[in-house]
Backbone and ligand atoms as CSV (ligand in chain L), in Angstrom:
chain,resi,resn,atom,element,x,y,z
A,1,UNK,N,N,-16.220,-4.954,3.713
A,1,UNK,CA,C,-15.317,-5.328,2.609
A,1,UNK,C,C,-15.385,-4.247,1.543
A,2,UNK,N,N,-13.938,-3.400,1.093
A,2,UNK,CA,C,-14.638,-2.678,0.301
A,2,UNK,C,C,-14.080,-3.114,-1.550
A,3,UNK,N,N,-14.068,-4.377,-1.395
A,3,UNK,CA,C,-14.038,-4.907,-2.579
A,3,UNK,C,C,-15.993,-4.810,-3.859
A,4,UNK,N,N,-16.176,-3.722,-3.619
A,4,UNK,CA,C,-17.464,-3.690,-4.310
A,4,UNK,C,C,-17.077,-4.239,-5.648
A,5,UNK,N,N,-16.552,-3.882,-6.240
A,5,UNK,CA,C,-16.335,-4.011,-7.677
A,5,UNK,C,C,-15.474,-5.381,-8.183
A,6,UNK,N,N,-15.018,-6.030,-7.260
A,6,UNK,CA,C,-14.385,-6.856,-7.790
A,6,UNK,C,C,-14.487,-8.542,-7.142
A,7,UNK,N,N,-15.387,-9.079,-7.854
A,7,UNK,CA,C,-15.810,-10.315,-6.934
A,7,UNK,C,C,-14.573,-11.280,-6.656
A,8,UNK,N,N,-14.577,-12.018,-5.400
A,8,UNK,CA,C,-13.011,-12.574,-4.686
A,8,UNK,C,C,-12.632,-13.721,-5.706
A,9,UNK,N,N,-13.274,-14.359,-6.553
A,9,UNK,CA,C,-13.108,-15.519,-7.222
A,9,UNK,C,C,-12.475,-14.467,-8.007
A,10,UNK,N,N,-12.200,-13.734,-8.722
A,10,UNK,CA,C,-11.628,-13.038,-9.853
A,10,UNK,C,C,-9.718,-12.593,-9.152
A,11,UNK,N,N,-9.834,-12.498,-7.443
A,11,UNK,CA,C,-8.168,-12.133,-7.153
A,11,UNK,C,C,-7.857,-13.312,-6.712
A,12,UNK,N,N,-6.115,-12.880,-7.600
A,12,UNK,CA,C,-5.168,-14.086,-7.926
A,12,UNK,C,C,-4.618,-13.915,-6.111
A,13,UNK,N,N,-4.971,-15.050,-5.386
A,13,UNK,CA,C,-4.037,-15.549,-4.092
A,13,UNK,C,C,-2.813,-15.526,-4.388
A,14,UNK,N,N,-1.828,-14.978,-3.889
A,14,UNK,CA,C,-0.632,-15.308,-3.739
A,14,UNK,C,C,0.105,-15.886,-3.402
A,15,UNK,N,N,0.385,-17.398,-3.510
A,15,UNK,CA,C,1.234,-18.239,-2.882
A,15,UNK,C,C,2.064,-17.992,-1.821
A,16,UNK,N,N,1.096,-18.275,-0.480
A,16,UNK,CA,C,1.878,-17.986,0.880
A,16,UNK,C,C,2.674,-18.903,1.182
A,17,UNK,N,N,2.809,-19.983,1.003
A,17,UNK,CA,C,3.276,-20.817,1.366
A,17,UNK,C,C,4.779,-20.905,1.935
A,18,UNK,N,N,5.680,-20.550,0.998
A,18,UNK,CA,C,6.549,-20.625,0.939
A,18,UNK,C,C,6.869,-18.920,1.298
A,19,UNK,N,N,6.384,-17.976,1.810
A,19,UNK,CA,C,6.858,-16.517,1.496
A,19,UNK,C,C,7.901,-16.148,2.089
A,20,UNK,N,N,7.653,-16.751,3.893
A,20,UNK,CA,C,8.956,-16.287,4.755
A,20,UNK,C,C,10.313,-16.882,4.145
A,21,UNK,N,N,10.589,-16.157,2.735
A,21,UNK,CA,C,11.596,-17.150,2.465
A,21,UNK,C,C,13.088,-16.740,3.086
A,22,UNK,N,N,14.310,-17.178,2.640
A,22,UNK,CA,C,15.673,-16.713,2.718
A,22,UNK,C,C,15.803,-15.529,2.392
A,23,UNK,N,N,15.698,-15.170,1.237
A,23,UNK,CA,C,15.749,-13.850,0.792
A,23,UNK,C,C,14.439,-13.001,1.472
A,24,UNK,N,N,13.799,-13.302,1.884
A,24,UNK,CA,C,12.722,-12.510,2.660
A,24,UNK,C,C,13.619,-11.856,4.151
A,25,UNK,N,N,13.699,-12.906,4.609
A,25,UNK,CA,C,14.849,-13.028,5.746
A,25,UNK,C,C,16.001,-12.238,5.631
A,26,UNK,N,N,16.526,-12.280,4.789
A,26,UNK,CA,C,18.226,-11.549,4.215
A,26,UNK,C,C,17.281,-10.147,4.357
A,27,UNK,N,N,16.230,-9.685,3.861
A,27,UNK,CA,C,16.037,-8.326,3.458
A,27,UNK,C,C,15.838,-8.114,4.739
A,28,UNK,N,N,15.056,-8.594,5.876
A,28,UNK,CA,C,14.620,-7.960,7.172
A,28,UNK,C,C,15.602,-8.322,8.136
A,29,UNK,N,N,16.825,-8.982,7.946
A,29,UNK,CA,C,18.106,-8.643,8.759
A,29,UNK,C,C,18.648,-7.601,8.447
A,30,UNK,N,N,18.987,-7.002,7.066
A,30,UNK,CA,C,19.100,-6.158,6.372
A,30,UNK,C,C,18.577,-5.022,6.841
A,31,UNK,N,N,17.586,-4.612,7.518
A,31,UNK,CA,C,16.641,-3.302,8.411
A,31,UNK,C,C,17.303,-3.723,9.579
A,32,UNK,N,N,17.121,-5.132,10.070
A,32,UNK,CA,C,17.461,-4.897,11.894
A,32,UNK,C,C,18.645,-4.205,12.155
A,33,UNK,N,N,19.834,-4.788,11.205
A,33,UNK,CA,C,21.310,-4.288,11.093
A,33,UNK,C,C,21.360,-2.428,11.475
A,34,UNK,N,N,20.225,-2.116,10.968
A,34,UNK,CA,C,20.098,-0.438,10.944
A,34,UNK,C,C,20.237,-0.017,12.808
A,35,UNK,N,N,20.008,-0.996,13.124
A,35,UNK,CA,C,19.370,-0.884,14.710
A,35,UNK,C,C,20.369,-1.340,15.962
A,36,UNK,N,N,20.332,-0.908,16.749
A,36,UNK,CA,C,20.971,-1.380,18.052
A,36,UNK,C,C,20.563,-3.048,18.266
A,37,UNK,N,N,21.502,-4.223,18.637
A,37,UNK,CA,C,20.934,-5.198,18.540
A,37,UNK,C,C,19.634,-5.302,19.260
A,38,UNK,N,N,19.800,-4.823,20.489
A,38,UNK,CA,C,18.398,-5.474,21.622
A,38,UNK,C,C,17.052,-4.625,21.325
A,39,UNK,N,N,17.266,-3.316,20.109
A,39,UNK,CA,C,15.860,-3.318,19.436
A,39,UNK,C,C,15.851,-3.352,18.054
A,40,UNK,N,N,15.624,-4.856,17.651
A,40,UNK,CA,C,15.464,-5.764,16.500
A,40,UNK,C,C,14.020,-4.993,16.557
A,41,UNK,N,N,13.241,-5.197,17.228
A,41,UNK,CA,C,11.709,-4.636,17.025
A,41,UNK,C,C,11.793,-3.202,15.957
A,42,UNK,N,N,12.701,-2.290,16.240
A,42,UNK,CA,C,12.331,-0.902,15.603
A,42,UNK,C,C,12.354,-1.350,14.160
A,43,UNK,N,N,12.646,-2.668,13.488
A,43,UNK,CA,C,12.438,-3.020,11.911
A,43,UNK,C,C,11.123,-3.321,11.854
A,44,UNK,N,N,10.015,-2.979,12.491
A,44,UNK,CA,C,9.078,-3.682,12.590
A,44,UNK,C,C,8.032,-2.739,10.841
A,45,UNK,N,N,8.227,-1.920,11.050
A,45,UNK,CA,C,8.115,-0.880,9.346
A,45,UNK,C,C,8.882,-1.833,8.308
A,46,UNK,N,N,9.959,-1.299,8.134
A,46,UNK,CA,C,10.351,-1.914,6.626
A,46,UNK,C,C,10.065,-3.572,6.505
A,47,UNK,N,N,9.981,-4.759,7.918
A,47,UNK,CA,C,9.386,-5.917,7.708
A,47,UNK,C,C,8.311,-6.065,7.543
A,48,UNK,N,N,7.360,-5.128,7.812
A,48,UNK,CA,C,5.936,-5.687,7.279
A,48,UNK,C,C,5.891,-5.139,5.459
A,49,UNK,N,N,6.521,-3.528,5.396
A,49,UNK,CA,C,6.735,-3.858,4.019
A,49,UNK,C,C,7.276,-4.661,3.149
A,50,UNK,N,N,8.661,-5.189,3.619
A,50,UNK,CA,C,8.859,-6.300,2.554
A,50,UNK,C,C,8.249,-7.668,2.570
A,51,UNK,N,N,7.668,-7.925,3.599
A,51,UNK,CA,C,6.452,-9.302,3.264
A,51,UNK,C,C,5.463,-8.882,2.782
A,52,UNK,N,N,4.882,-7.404,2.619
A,52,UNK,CA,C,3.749,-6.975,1.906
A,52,UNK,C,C,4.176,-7.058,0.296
A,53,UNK,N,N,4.799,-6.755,0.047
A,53,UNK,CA,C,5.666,-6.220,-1.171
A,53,UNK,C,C,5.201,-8.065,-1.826
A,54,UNK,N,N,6.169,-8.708,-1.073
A,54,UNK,CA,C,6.098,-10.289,-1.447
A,54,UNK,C,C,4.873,-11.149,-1.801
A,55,UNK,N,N,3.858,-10.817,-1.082
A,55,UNK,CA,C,2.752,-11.026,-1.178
A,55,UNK,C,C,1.863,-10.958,-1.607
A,56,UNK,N,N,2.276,-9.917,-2.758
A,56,UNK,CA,C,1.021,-8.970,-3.748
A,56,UNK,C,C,0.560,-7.871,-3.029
A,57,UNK,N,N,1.480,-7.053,-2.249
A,57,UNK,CA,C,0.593,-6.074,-1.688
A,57,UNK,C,C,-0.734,-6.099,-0.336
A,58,UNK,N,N,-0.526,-7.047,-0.449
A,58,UNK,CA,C,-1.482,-6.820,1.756
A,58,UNK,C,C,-0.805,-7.883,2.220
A,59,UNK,N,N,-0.977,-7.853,3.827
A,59,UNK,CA,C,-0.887,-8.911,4.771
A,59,UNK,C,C,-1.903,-9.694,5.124
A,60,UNK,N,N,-1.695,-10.640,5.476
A,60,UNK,CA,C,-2.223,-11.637,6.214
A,60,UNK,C,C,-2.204,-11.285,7.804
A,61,UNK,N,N,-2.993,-11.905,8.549
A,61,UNK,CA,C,-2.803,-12.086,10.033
A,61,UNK,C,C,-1.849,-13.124,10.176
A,62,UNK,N,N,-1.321,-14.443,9.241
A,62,UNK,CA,C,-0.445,-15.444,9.808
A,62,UNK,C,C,1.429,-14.812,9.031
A,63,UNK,N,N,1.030,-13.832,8.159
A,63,UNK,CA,C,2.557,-13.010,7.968
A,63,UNK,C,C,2.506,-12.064,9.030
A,64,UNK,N,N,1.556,-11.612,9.379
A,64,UNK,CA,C,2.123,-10.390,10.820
A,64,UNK,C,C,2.705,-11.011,12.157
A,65,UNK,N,N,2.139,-12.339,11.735
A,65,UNK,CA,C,2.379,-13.216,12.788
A,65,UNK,C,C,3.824,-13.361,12.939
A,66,UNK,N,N,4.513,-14.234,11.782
A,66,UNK,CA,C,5.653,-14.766,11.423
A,66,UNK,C,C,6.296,-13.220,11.559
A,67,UNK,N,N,6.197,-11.887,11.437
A,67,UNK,CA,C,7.139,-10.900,11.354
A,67,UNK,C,C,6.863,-10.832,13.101
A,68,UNK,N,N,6.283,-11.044,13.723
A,68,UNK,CA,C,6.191,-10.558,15.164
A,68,UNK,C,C,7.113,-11.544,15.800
A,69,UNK,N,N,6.914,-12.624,15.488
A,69,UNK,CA,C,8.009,-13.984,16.025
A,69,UNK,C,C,9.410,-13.500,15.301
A,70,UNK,N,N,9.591,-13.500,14.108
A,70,UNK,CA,C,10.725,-12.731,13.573
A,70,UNK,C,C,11.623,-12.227,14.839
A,71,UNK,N,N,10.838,-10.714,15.035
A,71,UNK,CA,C,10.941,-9.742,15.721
A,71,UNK,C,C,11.174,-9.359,17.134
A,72,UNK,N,N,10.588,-10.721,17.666
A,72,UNK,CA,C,10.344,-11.342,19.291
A,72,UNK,C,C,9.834,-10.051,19.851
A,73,UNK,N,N,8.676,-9.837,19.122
A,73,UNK,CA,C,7.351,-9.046,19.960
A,73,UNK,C,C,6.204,-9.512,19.618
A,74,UNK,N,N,5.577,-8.746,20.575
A,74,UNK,CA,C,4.080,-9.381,20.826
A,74,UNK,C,C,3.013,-8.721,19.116
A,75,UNK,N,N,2.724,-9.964,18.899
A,75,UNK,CA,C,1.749,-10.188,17.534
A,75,UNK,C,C,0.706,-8.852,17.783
A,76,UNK,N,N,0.529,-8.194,18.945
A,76,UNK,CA,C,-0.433,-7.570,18.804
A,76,UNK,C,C,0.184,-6.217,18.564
A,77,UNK,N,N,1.306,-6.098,19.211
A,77,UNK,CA,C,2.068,-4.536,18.908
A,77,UNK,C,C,2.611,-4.721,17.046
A,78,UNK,N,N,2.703,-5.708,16.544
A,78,UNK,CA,C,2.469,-5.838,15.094
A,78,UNK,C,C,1.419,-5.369,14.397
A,79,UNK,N,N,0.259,-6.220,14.884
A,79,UNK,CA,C,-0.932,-5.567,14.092
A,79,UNK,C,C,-1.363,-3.787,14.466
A,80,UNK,N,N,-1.035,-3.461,15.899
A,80,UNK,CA,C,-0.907,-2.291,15.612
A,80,UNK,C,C,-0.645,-1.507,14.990
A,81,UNK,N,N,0.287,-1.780,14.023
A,81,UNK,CA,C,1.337,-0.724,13.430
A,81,UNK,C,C,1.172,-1.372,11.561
A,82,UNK,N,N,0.558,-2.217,11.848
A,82,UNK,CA,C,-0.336,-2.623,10.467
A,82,UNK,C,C,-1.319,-2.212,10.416
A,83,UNK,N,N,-2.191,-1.767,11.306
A,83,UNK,CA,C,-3.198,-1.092,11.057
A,83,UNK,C,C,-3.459,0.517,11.391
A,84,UNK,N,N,-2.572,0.787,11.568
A,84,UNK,CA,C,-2.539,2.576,11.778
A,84,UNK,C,C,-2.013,3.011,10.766
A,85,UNK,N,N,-0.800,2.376,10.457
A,85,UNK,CA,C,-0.662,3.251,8.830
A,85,UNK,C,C,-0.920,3.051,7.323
A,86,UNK,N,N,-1.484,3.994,6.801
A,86,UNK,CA,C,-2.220,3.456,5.649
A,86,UNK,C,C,-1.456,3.305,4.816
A,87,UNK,N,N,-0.164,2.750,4.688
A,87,UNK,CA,C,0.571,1.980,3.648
A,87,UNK,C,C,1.111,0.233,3.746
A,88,UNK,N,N,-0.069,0.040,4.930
A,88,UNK,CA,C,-0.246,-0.836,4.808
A,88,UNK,C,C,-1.269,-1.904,4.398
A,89,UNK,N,N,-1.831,-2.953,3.527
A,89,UNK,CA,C,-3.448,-3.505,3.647
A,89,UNK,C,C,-3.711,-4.875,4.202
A,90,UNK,N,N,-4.928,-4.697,4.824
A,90,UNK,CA,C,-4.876,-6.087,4.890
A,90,UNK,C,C,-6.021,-7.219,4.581
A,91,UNK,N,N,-6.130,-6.569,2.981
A,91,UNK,CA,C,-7.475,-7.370,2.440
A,91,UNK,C,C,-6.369,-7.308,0.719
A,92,UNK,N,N,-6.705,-8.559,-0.424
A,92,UNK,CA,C,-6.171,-8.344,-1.502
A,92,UNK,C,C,-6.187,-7.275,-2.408
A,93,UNK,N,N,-5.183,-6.942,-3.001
A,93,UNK,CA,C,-5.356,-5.793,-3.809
A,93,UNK,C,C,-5.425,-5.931,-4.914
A,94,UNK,N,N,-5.414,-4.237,-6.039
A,94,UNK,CA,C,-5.131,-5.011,-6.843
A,94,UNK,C,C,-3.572,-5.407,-7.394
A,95,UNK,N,N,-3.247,-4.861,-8.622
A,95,UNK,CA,C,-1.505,-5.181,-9.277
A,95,UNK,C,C,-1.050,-4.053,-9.246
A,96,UNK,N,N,-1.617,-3.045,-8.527
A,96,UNK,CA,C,-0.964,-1.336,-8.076
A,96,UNK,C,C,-2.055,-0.632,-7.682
A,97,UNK,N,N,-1.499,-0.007,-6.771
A,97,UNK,CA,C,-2.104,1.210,-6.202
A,97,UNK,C,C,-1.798,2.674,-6.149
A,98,UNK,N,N,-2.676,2.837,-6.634
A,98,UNK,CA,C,-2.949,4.602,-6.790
A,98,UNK,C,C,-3.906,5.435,-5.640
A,99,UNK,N,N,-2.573,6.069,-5.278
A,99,UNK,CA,C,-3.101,6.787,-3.635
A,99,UNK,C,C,-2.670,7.708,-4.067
A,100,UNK,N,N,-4.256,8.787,-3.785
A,100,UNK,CA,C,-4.225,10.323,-3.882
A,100,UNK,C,C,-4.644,10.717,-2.586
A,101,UNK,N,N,-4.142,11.546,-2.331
A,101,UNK,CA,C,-3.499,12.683,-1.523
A,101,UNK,C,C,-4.737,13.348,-1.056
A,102,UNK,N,N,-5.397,13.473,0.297
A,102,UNK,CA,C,-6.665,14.109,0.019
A,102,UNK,C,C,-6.466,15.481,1.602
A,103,UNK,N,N,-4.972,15.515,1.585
A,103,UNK,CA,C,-5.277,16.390,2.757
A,103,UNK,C,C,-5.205,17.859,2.384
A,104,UNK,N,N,-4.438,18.740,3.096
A,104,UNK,CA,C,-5.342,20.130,2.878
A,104,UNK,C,C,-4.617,20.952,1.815
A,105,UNK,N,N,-3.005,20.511,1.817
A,105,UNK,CA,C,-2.855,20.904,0.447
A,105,UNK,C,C,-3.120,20.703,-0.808
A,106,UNK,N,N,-3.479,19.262,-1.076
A,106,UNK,CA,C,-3.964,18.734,-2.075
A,106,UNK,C,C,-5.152,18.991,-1.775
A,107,UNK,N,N,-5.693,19.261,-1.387
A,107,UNK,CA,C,-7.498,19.389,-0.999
A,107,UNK,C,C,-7.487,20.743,-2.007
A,108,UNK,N,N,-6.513,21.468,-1.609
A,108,UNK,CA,C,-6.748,23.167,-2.374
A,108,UNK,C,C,-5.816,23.309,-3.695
A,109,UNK,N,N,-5.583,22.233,-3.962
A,109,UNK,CA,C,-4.697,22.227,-5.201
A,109,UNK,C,C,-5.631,21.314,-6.307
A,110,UNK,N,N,-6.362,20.685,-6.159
A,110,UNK,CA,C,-7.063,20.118,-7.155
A,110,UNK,C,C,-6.789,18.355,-6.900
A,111,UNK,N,N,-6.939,17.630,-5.666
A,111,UNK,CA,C,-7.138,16.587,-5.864
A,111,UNK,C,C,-8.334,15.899,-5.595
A,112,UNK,N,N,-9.456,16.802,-5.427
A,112,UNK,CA,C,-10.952,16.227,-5.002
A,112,UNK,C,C,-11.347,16.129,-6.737
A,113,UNK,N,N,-10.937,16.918,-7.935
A,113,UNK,CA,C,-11.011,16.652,-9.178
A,113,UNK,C,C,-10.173,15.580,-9.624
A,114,UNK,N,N,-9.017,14.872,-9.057
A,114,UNK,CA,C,-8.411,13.682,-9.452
A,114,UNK,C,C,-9.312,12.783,-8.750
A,115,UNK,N,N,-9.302,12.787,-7.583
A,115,UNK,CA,C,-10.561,11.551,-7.174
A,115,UNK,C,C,-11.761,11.419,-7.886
A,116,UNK,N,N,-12.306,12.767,-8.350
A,116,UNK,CA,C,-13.736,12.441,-8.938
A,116,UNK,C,C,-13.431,11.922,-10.445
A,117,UNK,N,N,-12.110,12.126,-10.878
A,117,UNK,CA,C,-11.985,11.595,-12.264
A,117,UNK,C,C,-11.790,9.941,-12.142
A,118,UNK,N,N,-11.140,9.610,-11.196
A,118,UNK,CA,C,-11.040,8.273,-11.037
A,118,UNK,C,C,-12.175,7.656,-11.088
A,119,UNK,N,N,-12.624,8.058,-9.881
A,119,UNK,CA,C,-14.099,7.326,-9.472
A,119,UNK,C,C,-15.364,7.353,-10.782
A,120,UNK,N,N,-15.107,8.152,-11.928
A,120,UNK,CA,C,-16.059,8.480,-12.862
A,120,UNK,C,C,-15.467,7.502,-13.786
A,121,UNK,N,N,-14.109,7.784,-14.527
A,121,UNK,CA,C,-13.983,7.111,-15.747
A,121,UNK,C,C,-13.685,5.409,-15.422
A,122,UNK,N,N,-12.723,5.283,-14.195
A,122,UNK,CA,C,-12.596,4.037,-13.694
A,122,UNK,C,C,-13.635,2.876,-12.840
A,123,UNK,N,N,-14.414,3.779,-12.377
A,123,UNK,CA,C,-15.768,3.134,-11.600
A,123,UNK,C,C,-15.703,2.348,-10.397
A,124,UNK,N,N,-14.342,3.086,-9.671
A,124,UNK,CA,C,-14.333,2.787,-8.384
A,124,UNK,C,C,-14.299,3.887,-7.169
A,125,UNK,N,N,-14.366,3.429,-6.292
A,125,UNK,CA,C,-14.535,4.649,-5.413
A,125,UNK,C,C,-13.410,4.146,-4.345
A,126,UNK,N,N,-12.506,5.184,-3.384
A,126,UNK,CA,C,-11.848,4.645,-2.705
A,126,UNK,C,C,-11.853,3.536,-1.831
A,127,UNK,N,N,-10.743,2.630,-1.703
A,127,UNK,CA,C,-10.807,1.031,-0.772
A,127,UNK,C,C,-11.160,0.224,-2.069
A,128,UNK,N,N,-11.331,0.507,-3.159
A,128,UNK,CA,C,-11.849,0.112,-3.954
A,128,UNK,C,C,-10.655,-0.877,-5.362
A,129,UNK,N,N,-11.316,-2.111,-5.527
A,129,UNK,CA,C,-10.280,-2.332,-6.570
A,129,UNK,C,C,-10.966,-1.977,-8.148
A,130,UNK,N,N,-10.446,-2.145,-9.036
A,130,UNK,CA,C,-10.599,-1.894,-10.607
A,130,UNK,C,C,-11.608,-3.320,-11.145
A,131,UNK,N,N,-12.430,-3.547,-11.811
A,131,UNK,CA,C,-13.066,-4.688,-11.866
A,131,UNK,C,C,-11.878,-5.644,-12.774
A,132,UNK,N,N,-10.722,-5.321,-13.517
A,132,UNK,CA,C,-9.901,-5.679,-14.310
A,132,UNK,C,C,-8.874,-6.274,-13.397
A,133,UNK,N,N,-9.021,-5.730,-12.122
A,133,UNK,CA,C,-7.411,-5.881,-11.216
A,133,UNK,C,C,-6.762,-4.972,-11.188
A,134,UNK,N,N,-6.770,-4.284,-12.115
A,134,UNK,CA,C,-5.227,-3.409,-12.483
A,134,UNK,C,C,-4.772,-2.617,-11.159
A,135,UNK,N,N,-5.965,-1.738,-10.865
A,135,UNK,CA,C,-5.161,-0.724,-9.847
A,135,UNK,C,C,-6.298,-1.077,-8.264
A,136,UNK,N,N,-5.841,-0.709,-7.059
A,136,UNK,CA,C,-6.495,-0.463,-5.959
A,136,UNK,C,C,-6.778,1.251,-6.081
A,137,UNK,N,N,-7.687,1.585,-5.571
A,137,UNK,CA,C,-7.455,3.280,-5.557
A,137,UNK,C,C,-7.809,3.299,-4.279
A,138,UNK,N,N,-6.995,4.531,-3.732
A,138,UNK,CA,C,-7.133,4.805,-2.023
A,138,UNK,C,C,-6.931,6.108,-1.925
A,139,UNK,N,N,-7.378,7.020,-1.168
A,139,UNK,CA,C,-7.465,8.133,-0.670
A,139,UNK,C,C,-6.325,8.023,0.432
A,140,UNK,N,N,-5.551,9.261,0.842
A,140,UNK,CA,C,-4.427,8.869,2.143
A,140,UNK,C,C,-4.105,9.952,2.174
A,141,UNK,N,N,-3.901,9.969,3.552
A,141,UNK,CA,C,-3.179,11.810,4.113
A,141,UNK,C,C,-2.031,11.890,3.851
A,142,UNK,N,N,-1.095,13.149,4.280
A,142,UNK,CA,C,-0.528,14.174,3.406
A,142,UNK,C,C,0.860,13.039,3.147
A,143,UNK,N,N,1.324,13.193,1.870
A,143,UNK,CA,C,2.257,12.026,1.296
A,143,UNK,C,C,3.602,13.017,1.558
A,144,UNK,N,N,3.607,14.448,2.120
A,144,UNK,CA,C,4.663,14.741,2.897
A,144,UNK,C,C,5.903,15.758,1.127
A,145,UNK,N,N,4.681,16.160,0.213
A,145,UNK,CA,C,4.527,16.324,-0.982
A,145,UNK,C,C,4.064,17.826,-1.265
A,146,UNK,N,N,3.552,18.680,-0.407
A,146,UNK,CA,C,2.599,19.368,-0.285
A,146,UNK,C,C,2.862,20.571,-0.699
A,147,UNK,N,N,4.349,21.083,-1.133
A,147,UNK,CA,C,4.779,22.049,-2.399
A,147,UNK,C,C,4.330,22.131,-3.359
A,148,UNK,N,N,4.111,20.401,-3.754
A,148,UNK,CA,C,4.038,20.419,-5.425
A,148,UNK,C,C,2.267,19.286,-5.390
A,149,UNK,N,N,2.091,20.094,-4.252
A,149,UNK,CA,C,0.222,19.644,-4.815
A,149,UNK,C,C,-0.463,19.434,-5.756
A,150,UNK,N,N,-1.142,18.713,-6.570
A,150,UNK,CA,C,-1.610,17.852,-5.716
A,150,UNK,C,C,-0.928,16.710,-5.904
A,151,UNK,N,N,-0.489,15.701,-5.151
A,151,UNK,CA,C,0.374,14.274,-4.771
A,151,UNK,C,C,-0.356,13.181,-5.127
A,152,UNK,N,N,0.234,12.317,-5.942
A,152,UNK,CA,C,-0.076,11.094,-5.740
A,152,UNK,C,C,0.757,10.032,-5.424
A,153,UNK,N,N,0.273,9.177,-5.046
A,153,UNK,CA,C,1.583,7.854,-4.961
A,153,UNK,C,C,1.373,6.820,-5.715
A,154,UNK,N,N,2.141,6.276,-6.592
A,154,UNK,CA,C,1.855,4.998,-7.491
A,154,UNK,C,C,2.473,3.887,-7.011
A,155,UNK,N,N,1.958,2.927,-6.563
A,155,UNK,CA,C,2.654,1.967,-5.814
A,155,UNK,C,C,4.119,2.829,-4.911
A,156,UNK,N,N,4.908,2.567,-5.441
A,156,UNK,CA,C,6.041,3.174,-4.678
A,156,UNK,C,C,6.669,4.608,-4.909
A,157,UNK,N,N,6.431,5.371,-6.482
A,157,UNK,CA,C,6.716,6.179,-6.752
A,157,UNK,C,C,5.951,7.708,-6.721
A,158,UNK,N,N,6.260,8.638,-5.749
A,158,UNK,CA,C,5.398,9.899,-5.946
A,158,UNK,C,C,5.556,11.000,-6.867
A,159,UNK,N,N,4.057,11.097,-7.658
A,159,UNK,CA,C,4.009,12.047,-8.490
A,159,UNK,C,C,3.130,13.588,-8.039
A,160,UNK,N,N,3.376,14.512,-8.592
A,160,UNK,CA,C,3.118,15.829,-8.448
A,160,UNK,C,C,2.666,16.713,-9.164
A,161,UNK,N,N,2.179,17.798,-8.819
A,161,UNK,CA,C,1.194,18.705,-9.679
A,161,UNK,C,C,0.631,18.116,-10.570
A,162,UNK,N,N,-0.546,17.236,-10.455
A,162,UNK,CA,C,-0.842,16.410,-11.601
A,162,UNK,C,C,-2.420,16.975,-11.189
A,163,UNK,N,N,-2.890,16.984,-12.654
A,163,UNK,CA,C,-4.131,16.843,-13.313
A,163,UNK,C,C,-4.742,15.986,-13.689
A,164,UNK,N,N,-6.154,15.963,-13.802
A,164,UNK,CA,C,-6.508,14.517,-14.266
A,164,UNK,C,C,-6.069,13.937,-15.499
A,165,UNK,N,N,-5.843,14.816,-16.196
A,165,UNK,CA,C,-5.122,14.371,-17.779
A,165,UNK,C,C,-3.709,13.587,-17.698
A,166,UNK,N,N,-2.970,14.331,-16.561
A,166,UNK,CA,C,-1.834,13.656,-16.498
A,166,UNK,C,C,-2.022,12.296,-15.646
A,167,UNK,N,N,-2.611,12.211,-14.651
A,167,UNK,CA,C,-2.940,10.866,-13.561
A,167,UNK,C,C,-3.566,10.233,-14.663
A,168,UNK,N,N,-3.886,10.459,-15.500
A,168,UNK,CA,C,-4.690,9.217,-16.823
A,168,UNK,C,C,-3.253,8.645,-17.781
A,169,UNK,N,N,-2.490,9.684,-17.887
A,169,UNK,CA,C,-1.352,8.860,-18.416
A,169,UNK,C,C,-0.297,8.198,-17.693
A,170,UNK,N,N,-0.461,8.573,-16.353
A,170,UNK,CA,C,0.337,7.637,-15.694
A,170,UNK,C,C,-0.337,6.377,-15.093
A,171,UNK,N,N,-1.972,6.020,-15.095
A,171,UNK,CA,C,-2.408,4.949,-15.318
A,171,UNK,C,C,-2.280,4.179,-16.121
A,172,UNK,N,N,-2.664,4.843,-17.596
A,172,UNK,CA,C,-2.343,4.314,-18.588
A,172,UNK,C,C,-1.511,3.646,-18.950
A,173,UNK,N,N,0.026,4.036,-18.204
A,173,UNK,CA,C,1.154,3.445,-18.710
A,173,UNK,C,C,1.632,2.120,-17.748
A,174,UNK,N,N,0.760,2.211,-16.680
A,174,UNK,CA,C,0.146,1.121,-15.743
A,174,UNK,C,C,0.178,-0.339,-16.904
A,175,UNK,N,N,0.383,-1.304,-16.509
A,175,UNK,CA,C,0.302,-2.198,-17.138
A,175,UNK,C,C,-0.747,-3.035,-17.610
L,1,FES,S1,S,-1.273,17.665,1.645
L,1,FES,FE1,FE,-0.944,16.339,-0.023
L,1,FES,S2,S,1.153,15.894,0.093
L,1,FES,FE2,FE,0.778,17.081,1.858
């Protein structure tokens, strides 16, 4: 578990209950449409993101479930593809995530000094949540960014050539 810092009684559950909703549905017909009908499966990406999205940011094993039935494939070629790419989680997070960039362009551009600033002033280390909630921080290969080294990703939006001074004000402005 790499929730070190943040004991589980402190993260807010997200009301599953109700998630596979209509509008959940509307959005992941919305991807299949992209597709030839008889592979509904190739939405199997943007549906686990938008039930992640819904959810507070990770999955469950009983939403990978419901997207695999969705999908009419096998639950296990789901979790596959939930667990190979790292924009996906499947433990709680926190209310955003901040993923820096740790491959070889950012490696030589200065993001082993954004990680060590995190991990120093914030007091987490990657996999790691914020003891407040606020942010998850994660380490992740190349964000496909690698001109404008070093990369980060803020929940959904990628930022560039950033310094630790600047990755502090775009935390900051974090909520
Ligand atoms: S190496 Fe960091 S974005 Fe490509």
């Amino acid at each position: 578990m790499s929730f070190r810092n943040l004991p589980l009684a402190e993260i807010q559950e997200p009301d599953k209950s109700n998630l596979f909703t209509p509008e959940i549905r509307e959005s992941i017909e919305a991807s299949i449409a992209k597709y030839p009908p008889e592979w509904r499966q190739s939405a199997v990406m943007p549906a686990l993101s938008i039930v992640q999205d819904a959810n507070g940011g990770w999955l469950t094993r009983e939403l990978m479930n419901e997207v695999a039935a969705y999908l009419d494939m096998p639950a296990m070629s789901v979790y596959e593809v939930a667990t190979f790419y790292g924009m996906y989680d499947l433990e709680p997070q926190g209310r955003h995530k901040v993923c820096v960039c740790n491959s070889i362009s950012c490696l030589l551009n200065g993001s082993e000094a954004l990680i060590e600033h995190i991990e120093h002033k914030y007091q987490v280390k990657p996999g790691e949540t914020t003891r407040d909630g606020r942010f998850t921080f994660k380490e992740v290969e190349c964000l496909g960014a690698c001109r404008h080294a070093p990369a980060v990703l803020l929940d959904k939006v990628y930022h560039e050539n950033l310094s630790p001074e600047s990755l502090d004000k775009l935390i900051d402005d974090l909520e």
